[in-house]
C-alpha angles and dihedrals in degrees: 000000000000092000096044086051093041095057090039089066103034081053083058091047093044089039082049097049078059100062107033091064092055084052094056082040081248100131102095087066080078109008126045110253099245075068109060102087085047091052096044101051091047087057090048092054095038097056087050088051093050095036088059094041086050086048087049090049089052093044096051097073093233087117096083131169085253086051104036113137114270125192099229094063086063112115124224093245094063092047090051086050089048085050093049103052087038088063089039091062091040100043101038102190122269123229122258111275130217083255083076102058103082081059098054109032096086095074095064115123119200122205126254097206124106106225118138118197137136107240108230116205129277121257111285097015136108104203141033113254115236101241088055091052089046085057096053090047095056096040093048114082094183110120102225089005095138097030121148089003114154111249130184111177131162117216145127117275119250116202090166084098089060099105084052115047096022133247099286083072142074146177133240102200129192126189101222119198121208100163103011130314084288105080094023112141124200128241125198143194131202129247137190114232129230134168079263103063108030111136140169121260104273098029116136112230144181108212120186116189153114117290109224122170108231123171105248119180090353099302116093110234131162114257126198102242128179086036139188127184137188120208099219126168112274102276122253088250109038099181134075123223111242105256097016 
């Protein structure tokens, strides 16, 4: 009976971590967002179902004086579950830092096609997300093709490439998720730096500019020029979602 009861009430906890992180908006750090309606309400519906099989265990008269739950019968592995859902209300997960990206970026596949298009943004949307315009450029061959296009992207600034680009150069990245914050990888586009928009690694910025492709260290790449940036708070969702 104390084990039935047991697992009955580390499912509500577990069911409860659920949803308290779709409440803070922290579930695509494990689910994939076109999930999190699905996930919630299966929570929801798993802690009613315990709750009234709890309710069952107490009413059936098995939880007896001689079989009342005592601490000392309780076994290491549930106290390190209730540990572990206990840290996971108190220290909610932080989203990936610019500190990661050297770490992920190797991951990154381009495309081999040769479309070129200029992504336009989604409905409902204002701006084109920096993983979709990564995609138009790689899969673009044209050489200029996007040049003096009229960009606007939000992302944190990476200074990491410094050693490589020079100091007149900085990234926007962007983690972007295509399963769940796991396996996110970060894309980046360059922009040229001015005394206006010098800002510390880590910073979140809205740049607004002009894409030109320049050779730079021997690889031609598109660049942001004429730029304007916007320091803003992280967003509350600080990922984009791969495609979109």
């Amino acid at each position: 009976m104390r084990a039935n009861l047991a697992k009955s009430l580390g499912g509500i906890a577990a069911c409860g971590y659920v949803l308290l992180l779709a409440c803070r908006g922290q579930l695509s750090f494990y689910i994939h967002p076109r999930y999190h309606l699905f996930a919630a309400i299966l929570s929801t519906i798993g802690i009613v179902f315990l709750v009234i099989d709890i309710v069952l265990q107490l009413k059936s008269g098995a939880l007896t004086a001689h079989h009342r739950f005592k601490f000392r019968h309780i076994k290491l592995a549930s106290c390190l579950s209730v540990l572990i859902l206990l840290a996971g209300y108190l220290l909610p997960p932080k989203p990936l830092s610019a500190n990661s990206l050297a770490q992920r970026e190797n991951s990154i596949a381009t495309s081999q096609t040769n479309y070129c298009n200029i992504p336009k943004p989604k409905e409902g949307e204002t701006n084109v997300s920096i993983n979709r315009w990564r995609s138009a450029f790689n899969s673009c061959q044209k050489l200029s093709y996007f040049d003096n296009t009229s960009i606007t992207i939000t992302g944190f600034v990476s200074s990491g490439t410094l050693q490589n680009y020079g100091y007149d150069y900085f990234e926007l990245a962007r983690y972007v998720i295509s399963c769940c914050a796991a396996d996110s990888i970060p894309m980046k586009i360059l922009v040229e730096k001015t005394p206006a928009n010098s800002y510390r690694d880590g910073t979140w910025l809205t740049v607004k500019g002009k894409l030109m492709q320049k050779i730079i260290n021997g690889k031609a790449g598109y660049v942001i020029t004429e730029s304007t940036a916007t320091a803003i708070p992280q967003p509350e969702d600080p990922y984009e979602l791969f495609g979109l």
